[in-house]
PyMOL Python script that loads the backbone (N, CA, C, O; Angstrom):
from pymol import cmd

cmd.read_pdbstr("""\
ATOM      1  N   UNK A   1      65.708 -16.697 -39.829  1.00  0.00           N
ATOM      2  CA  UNK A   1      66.827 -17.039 -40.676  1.00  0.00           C
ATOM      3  C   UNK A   1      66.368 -16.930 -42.127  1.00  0.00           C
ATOM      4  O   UNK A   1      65.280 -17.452 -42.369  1.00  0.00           O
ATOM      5  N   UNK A   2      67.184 -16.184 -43.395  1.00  0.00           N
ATOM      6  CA  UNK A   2      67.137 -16.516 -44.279  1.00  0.00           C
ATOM      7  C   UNK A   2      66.841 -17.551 -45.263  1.00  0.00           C
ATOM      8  O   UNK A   2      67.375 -18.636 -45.035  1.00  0.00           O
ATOM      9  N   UNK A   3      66.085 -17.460 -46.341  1.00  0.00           N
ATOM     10  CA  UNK A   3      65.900 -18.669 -47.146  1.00  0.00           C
ATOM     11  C   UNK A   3      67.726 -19.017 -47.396  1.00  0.00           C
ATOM     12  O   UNK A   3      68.300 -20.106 -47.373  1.00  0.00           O
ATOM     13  N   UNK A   4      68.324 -17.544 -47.643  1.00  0.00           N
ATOM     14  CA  UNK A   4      69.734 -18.072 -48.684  1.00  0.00           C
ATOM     15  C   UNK A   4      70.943 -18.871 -47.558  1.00  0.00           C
ATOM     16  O   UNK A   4      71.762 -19.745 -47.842  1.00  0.00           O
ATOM     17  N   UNK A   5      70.667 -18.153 -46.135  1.00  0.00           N
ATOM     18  CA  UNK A   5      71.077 -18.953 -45.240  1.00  0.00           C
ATOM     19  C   UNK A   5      70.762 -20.220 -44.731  1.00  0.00           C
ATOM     20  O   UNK A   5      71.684 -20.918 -44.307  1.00  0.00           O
ATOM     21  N   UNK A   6      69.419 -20.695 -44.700  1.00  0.00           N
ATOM     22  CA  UNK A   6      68.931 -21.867 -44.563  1.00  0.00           C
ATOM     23  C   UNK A   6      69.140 -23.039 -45.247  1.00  0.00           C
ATOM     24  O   UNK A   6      69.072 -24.188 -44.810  1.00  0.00           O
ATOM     25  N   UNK A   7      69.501 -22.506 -46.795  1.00  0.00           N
ATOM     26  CA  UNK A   7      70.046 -23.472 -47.798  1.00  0.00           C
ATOM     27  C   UNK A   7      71.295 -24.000 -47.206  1.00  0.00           C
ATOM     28  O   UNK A   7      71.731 -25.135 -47.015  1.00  0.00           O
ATOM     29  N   UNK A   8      71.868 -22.411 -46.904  1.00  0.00           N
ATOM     30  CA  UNK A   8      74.003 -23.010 -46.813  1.00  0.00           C
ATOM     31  C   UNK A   8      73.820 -23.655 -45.498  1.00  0.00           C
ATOM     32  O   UNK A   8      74.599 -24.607 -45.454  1.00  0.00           O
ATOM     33  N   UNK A   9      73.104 -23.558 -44.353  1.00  0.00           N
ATOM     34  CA  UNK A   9      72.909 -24.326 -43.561  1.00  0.00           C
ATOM     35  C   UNK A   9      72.939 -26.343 -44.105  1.00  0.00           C
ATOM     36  O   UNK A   9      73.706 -27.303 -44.021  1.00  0.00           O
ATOM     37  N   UNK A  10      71.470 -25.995 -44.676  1.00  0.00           N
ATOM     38  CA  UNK A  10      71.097 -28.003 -45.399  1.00  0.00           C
ATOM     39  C   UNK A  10      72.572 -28.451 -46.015  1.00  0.00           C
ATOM     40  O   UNK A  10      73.114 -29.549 -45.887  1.00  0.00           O
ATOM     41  N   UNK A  11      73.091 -27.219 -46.756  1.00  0.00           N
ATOM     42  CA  UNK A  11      74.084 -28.011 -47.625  1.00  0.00           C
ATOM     43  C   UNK A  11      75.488 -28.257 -46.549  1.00  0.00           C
ATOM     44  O   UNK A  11      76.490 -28.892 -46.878  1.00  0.00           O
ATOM     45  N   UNK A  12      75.336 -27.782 -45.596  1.00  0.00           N
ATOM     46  CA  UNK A  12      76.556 -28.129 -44.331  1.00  0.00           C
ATOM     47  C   UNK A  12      76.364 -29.072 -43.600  1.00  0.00           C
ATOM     48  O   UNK A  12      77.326 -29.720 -43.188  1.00  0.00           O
ATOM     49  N   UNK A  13      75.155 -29.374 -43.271  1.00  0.00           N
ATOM     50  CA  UNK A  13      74.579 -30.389 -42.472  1.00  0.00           C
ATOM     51  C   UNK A  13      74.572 -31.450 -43.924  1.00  0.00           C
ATOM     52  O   UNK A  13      74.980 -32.610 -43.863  1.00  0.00           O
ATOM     53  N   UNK A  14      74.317 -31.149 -44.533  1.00  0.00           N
ATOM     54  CA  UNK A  14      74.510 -32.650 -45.935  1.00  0.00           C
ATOM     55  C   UNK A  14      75.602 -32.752 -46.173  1.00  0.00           C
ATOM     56  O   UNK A  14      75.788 -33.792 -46.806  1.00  0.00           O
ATOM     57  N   UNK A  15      76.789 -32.020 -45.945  1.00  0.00           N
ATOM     58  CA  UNK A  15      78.060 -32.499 -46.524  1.00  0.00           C
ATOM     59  C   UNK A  15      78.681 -32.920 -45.702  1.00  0.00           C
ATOM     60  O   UNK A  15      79.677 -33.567 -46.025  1.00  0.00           O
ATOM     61  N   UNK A  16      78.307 -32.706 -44.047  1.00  0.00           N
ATOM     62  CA  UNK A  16      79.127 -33.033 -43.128  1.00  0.00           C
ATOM     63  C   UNK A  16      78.545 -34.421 -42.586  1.00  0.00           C
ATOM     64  O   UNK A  16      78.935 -34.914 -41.528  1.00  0.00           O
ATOM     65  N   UNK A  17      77.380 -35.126 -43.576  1.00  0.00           N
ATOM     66  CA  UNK A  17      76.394 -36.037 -43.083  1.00  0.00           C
ATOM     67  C   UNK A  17      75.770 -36.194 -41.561  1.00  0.00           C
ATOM     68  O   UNK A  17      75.778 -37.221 -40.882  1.00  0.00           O
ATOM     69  N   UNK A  18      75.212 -34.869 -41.197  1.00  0.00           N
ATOM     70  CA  UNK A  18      74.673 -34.480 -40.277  1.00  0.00           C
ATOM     71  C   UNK A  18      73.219 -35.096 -40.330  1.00  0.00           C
ATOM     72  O   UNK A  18      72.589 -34.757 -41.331  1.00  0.00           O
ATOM     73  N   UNK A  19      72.727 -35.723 -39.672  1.00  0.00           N
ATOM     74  CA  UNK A  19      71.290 -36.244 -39.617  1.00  0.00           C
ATOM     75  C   UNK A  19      70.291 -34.976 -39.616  1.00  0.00           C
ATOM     76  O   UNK A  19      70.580 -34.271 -38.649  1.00  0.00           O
ATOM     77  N   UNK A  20      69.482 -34.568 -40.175  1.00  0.00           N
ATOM     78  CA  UNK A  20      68.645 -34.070 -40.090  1.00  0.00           C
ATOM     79  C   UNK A  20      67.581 -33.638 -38.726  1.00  0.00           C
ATOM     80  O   UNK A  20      67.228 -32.489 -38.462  1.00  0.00           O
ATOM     81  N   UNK A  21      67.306 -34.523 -38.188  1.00  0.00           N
ATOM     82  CA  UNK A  21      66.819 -34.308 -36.896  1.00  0.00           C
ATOM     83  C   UNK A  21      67.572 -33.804 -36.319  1.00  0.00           C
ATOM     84  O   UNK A  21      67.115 -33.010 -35.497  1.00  0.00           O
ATOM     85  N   UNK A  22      69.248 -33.948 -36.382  1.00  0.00           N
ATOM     86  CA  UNK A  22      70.005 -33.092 -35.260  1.00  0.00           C
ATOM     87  C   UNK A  22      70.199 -31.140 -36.134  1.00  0.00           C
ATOM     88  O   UNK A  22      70.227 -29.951 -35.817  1.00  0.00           O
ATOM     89  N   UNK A  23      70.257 -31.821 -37.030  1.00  0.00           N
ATOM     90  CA  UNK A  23      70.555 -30.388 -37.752  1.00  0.00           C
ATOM     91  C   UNK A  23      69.247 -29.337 -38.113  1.00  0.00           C
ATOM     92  O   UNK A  23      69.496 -28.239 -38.609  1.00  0.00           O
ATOM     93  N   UNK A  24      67.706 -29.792 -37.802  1.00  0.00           N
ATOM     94  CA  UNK A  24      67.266 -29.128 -37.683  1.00  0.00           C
ATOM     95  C   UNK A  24      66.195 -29.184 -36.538  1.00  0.00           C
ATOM     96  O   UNK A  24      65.073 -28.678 -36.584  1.00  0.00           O
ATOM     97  N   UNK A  25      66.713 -29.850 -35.566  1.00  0.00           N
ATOM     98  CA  UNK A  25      65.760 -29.774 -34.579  1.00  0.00           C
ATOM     99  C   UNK A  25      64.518 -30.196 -34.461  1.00  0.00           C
ATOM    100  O   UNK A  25      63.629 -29.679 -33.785  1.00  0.00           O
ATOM    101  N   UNK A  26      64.424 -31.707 -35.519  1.00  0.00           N
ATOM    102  CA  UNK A  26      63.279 -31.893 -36.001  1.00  0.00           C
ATOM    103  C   UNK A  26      62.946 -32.864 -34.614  1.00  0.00           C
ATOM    104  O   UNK A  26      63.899 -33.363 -34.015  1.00  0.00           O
ATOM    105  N   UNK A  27      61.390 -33.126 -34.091  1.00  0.00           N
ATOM    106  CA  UNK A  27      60.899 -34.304 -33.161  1.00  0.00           C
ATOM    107  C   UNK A  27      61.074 -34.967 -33.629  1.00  0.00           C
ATOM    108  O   UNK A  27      61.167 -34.794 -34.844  1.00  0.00           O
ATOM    109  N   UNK A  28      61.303 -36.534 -32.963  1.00  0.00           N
ATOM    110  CA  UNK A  28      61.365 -37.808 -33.006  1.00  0.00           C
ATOM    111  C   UNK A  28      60.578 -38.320 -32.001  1.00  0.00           C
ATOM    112  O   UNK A  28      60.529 -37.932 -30.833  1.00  0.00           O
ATOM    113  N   UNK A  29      59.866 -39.356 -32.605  1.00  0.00           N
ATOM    114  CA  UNK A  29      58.909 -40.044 -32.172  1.00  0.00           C
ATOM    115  C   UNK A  29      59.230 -41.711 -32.163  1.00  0.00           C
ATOM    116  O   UNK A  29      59.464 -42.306 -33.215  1.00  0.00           O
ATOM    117  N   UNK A  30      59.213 -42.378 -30.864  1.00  0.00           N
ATOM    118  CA  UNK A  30      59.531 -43.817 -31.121  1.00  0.00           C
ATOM    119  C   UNK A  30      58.371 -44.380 -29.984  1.00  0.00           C
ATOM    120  O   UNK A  30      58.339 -44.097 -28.786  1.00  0.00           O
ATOM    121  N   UNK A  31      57.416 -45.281 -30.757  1.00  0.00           N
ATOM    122  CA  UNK A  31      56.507 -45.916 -30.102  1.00  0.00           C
ATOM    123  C   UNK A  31      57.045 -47.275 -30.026  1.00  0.00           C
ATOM    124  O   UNK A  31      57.779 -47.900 -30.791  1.00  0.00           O
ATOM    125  N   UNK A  32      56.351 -47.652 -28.619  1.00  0.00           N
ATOM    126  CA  UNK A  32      56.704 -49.171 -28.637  1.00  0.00           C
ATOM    127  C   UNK A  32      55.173 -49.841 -28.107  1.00  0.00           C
ATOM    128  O   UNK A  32      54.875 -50.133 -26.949  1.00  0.00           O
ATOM    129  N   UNK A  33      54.378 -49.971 -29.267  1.00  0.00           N
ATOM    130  CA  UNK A  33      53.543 -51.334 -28.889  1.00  0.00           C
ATOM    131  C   UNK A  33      52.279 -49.756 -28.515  1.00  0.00           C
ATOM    132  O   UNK A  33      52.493 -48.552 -28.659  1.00  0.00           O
ATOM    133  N   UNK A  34      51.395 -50.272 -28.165  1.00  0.00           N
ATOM    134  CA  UNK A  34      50.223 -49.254 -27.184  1.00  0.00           C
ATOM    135  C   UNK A  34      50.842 -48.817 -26.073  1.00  0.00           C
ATOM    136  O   UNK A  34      50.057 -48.180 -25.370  1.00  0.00           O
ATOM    137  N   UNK A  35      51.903 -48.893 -25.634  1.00  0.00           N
ATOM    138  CA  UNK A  35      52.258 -48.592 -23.937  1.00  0.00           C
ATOM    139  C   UNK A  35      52.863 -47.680 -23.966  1.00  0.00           C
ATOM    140  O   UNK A  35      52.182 -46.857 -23.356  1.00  0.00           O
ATOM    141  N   UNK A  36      53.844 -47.168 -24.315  1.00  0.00           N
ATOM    142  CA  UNK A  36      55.109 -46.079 -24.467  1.00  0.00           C
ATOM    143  C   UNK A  36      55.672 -45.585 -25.974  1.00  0.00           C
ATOM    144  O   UNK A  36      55.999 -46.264 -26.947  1.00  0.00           O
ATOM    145  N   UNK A  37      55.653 -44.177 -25.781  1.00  0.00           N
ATOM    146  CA  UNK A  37      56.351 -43.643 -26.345  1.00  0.00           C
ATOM    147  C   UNK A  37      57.628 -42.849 -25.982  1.00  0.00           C
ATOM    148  O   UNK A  37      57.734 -42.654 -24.772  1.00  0.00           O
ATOM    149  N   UNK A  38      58.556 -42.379 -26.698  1.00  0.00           N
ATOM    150  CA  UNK A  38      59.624 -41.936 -26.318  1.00  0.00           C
ATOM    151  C   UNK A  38      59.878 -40.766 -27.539  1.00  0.00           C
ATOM    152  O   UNK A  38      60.159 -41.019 -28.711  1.00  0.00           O
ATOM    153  N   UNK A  39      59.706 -39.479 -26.957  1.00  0.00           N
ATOM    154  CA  UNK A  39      59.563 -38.108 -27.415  1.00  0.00           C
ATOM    155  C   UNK A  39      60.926 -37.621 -27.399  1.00  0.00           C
ATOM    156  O   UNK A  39      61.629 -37.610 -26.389  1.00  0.00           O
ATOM    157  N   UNK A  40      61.240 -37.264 -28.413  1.00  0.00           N
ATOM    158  CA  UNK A  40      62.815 -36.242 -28.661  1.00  0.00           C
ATOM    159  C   UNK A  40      62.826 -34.838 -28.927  1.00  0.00           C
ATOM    160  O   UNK A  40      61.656 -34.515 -29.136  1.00  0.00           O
ATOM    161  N   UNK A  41      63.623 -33.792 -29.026  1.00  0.00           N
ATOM    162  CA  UNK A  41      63.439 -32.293 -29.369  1.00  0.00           C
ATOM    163  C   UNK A  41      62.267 -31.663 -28.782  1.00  0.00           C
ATOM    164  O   UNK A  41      62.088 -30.464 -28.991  1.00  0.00           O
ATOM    165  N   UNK A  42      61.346 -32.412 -27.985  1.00  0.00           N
ATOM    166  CA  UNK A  42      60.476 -30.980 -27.897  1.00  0.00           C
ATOM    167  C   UNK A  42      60.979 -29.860 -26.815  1.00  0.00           C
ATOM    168  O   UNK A  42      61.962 -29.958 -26.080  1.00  0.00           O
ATOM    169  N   UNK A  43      60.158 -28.891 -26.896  1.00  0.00           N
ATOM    170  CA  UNK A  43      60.848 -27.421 -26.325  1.00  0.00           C
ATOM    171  C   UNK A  43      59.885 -27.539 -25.073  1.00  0.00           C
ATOM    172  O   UNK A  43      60.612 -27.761 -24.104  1.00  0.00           O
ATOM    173  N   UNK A  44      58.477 -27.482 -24.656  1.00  0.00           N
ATOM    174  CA  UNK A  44      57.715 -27.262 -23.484  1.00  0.00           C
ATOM    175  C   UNK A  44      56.793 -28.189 -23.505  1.00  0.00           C
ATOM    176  O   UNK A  44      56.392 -28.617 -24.588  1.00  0.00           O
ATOM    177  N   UNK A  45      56.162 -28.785 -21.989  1.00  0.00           N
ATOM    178  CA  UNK A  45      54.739 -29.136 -21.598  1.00  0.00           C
ATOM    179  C   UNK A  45      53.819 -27.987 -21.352  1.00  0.00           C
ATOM    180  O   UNK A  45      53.760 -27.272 -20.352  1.00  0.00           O
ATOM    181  N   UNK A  46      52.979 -27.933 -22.652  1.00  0.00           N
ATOM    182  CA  UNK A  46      51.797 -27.505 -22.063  1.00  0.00           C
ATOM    183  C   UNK A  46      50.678 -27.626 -21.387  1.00  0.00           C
ATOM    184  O   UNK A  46      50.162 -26.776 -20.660  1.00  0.00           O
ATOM    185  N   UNK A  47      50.210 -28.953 -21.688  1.00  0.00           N
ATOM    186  CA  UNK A  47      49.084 -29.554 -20.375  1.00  0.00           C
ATOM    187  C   UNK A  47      49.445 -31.388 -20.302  1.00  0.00           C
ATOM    188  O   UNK A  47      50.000 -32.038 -21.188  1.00  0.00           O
ATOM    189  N   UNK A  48      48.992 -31.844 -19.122  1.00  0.00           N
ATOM    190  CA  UNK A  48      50.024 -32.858 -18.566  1.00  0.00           C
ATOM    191  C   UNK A  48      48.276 -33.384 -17.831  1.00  0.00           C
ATOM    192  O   UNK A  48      47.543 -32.570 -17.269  1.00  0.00           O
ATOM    193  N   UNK A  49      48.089 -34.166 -17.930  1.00  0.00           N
ATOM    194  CA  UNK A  49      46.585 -35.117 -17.266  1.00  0.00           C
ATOM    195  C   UNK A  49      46.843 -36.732 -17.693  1.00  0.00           C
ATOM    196  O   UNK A  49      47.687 -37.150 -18.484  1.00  0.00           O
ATOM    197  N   UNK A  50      45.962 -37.420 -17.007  1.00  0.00           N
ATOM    198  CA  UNK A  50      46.291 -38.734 -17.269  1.00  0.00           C
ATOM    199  C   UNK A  50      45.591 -39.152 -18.579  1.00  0.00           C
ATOM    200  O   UNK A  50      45.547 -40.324 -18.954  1.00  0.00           O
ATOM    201  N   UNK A  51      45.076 -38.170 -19.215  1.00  0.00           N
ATOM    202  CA  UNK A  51      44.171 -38.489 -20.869  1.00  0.00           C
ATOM    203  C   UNK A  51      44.773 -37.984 -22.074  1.00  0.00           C
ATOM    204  O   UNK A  51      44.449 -38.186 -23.244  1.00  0.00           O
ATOM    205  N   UNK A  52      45.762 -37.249 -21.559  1.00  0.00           N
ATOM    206  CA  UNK A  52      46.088 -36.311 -22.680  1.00  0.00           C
ATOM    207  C   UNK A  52      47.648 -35.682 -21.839  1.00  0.00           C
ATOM    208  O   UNK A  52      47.732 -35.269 -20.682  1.00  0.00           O
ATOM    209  N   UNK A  53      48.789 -35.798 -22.912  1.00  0.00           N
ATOM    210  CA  UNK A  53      49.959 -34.636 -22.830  1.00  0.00           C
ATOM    211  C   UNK A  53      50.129 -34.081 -24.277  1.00  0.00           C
ATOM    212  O   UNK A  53      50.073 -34.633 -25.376  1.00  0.00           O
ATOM    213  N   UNK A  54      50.425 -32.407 -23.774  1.00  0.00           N
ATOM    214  CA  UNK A  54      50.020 -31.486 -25.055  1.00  0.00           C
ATOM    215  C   UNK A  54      51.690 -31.098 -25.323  1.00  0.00           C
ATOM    216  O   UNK A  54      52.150 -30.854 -24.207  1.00  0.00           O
ATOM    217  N   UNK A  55      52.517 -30.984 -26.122  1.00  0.00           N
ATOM    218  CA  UNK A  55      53.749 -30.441 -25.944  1.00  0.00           C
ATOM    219  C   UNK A  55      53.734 -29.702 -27.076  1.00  0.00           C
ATOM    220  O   UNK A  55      53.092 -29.917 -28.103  1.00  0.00           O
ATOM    221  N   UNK A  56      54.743 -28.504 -26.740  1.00  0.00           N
ATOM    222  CA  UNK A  56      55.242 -27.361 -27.895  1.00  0.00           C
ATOM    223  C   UNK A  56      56.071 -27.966 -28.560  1.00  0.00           C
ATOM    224  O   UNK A  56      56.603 -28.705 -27.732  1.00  0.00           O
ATOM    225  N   UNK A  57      56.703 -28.207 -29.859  1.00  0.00           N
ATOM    226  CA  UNK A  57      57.485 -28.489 -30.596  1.00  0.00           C
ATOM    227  C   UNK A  57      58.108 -27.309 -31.336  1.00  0.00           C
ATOM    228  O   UNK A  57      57.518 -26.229 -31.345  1.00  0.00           O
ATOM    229  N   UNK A  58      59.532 -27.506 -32.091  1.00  0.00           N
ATOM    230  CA  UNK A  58      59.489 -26.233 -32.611  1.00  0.00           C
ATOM    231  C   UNK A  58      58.875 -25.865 -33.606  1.00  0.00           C
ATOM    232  O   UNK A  58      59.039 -24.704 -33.981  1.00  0.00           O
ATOM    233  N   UNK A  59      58.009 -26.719 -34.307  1.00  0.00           N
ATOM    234  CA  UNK A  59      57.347 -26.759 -35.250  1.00  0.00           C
ATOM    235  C   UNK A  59      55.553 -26.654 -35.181  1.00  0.00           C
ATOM    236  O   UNK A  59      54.699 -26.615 -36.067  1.00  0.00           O
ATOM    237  N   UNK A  60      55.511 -26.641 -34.254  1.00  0.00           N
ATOM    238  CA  UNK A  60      53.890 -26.960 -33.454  1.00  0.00           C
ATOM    239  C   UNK A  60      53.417 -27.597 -32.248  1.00  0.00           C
ATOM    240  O   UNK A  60      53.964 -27.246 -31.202  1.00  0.00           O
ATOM    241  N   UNK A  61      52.584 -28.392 -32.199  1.00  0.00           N
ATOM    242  CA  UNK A  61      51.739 -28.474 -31.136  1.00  0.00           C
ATOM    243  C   UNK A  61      51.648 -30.407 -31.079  1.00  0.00           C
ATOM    244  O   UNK A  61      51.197 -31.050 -32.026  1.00  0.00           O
ATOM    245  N   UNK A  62      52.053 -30.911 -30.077  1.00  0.00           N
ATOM    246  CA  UNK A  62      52.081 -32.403 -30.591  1.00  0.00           C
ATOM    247  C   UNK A  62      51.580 -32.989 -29.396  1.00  0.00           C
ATOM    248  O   UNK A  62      52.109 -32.895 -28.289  1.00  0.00           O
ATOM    249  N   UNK A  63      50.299 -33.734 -29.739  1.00  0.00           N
ATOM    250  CA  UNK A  63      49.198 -34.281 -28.533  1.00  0.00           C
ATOM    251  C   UNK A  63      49.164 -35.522 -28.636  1.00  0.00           C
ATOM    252  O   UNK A  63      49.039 -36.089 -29.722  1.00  0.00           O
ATOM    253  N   UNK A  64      49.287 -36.219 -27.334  1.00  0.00           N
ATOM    254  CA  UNK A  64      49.227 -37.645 -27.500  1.00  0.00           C
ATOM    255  C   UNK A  64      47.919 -37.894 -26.101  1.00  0.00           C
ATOM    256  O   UNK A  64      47.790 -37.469 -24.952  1.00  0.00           O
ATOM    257  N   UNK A  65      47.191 -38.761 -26.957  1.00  0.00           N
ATOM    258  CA  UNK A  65      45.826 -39.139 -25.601  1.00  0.00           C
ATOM    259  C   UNK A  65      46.022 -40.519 -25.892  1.00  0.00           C
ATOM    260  O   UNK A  65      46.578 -41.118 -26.813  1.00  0.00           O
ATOM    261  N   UNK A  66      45.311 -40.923 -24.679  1.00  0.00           N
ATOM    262  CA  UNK A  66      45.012 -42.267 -24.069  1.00  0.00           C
ATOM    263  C   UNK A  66      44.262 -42.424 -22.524  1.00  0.00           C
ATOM    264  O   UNK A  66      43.454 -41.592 -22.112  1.00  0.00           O
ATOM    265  N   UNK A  67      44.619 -43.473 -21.855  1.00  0.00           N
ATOM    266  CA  UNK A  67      44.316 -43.764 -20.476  1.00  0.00           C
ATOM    267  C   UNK A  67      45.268 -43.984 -19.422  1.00  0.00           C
ATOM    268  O   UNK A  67      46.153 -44.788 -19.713  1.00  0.00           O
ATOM    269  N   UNK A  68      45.309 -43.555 -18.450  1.00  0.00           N
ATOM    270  CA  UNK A  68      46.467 -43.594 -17.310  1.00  0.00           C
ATOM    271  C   UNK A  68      47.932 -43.505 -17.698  1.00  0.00           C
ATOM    272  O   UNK A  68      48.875 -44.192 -17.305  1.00  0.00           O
ATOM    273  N   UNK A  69      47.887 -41.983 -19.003  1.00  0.00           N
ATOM    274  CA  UNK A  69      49.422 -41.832 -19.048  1.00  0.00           C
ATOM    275  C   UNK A  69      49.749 -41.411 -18.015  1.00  0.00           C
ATOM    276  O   UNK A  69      49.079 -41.063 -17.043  1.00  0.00           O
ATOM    277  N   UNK A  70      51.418 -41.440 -18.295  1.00  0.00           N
ATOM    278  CA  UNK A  70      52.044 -40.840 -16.909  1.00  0.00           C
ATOM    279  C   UNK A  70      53.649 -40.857 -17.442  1.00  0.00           C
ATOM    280  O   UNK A  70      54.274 -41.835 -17.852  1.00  0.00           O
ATOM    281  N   UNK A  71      54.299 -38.906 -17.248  1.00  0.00           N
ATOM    282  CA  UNK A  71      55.534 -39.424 -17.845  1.00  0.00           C
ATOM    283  C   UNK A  71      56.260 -40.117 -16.764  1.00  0.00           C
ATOM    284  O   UNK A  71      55.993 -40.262 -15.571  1.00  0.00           O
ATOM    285  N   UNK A  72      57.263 -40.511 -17.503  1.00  0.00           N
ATOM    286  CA  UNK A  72      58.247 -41.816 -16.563  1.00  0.00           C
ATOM    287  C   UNK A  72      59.080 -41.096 -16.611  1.00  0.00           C
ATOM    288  O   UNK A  72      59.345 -41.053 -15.410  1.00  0.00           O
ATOM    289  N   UNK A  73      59.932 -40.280 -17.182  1.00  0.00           N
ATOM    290  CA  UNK A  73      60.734 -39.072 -17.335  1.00  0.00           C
ATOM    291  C   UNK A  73      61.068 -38.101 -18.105  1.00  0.00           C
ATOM    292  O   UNK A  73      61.217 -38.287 -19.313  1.00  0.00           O
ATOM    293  N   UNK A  74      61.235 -36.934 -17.545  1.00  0.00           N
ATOM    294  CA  UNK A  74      61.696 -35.986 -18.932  1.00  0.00           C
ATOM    295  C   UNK A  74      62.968 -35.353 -18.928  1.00  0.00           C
ATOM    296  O   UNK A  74      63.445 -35.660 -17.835  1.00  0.00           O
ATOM    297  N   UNK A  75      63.700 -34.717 -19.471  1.00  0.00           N
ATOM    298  CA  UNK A  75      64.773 -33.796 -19.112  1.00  0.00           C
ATOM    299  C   UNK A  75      64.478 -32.705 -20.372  1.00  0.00           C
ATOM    300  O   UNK A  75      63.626 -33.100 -21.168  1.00  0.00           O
ATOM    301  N   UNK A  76      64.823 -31.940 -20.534  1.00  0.00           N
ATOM    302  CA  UNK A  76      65.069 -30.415 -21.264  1.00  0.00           C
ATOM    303  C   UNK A  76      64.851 -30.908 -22.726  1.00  0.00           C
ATOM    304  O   UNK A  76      64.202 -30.280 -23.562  1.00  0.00           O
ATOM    305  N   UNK A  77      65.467 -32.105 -22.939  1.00  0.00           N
ATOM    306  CA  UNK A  77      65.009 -32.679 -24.809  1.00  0.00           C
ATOM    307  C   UNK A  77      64.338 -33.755 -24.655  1.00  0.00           C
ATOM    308  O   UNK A  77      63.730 -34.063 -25.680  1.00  0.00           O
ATOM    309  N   UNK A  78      64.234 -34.284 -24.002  1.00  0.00           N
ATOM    310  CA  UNK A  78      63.205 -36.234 -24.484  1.00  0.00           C
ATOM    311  C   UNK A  78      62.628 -36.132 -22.816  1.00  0.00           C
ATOM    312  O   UNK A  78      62.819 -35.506 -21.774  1.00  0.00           O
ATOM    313  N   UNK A  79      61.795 -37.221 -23.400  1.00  0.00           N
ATOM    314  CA  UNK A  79      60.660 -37.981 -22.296  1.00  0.00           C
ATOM    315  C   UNK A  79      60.117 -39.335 -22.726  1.00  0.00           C
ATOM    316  O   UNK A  79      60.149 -39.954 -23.789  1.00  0.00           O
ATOM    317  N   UNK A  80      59.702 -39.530 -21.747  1.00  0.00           N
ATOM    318  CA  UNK A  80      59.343 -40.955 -22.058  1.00  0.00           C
ATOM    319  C   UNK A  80      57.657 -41.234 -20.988  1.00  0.00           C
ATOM    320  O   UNK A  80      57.422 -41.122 -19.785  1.00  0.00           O
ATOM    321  N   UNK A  81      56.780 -41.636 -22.221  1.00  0.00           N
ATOM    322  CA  UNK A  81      55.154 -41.601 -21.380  1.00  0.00           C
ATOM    323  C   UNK A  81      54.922 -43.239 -21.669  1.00  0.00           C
ATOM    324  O   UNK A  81      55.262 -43.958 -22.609  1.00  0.00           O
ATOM    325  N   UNK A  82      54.131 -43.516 -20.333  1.00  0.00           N
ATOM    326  CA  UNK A  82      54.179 -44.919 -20.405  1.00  0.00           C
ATOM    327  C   UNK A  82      52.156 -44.600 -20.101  1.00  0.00           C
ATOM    328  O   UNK A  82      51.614 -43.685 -19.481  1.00  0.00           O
ATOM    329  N   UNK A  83      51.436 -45.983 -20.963  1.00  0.00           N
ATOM    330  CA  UNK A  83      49.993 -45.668 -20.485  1.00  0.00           C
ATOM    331  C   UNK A  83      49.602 -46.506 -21.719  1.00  0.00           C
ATOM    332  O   UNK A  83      50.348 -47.274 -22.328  1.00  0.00           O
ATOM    333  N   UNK A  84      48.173 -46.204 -22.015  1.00  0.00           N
ATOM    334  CA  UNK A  84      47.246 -47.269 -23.165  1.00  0.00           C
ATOM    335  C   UNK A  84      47.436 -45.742 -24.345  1.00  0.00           C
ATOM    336  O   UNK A  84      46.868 -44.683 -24.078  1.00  0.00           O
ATOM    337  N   UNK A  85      47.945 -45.844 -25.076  1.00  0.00           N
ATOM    338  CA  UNK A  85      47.934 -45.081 -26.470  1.00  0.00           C
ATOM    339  C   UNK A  85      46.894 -45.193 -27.065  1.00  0.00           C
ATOM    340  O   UNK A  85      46.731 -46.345 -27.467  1.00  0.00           O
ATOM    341  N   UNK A  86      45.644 -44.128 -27.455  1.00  0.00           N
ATOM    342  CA  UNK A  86      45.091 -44.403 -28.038  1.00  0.00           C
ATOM    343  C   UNK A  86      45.319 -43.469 -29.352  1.00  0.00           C
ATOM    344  O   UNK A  86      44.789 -43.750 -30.427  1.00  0.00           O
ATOM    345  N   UNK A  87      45.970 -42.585 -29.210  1.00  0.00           N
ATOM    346  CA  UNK A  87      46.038 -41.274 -30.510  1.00  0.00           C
ATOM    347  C   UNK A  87      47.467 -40.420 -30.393  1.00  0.00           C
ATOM    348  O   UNK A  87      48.092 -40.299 -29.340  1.00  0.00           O
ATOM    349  N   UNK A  88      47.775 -39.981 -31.384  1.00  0.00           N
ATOM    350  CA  UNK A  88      49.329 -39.142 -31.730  1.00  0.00           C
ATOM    351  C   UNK A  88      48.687 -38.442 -32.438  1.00  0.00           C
ATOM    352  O   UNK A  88      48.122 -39.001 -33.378  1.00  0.00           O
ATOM    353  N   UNK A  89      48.478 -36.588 -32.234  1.00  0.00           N
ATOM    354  CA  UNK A  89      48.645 -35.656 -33.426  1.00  0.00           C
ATOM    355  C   UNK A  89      49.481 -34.843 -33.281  1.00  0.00           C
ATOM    356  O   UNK A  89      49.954 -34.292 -32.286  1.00  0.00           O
ATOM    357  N   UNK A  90      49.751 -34.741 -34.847  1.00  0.00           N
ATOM    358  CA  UNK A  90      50.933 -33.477 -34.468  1.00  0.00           C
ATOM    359  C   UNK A  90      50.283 -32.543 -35.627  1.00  0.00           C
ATOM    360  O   UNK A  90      50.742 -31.422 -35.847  1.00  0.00           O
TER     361      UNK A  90
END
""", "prot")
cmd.dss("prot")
cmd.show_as("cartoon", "prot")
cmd.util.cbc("prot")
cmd.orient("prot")
């Protein structure tokens, strides 16, 4: 997509007070405590172990480690990993 299109895009999604995360597909991230997180927008699992889940974003690569994760569910946009959190990179 265009820079000049990408603008008239922001300025449609800003005038129509479109949240940003929906209007550009940005991840969302909601931790609760060391135990769970709850993942939004991503596109693929790439590797899935009880130390580490690796996911594609549309923006990159977003790794979360710990001990005895395990997702609790996913569907096509969100998931939800329950386990001891020890690290988030994106």
């Amino acid at each position: 997509m265009s820079q000049k299109k990408k603008s008239f895009y922001q300025i449609v999604a800003a005038q129509m007070q479109i949240p940003r995360d929906l209007s550009e597909g940005a991840v969302l991230l909601s931790v609760t405590g060391k135990e769970e997180i709850f993942i939004e927008n991503y596109k693929s699992i790439l590797e899935y172990t009880d130390q580490r889940v690796l996911l594609q974003t549309k923006s990159g690569k977003l790794e979360v480690k710990g001990k005895n994760l395990h997702i609790v569910y996913y569907t096509c946009a969100e998931m939800r990993i329950e386990g001891v959190l020890e690290s988030i990179h994106y």
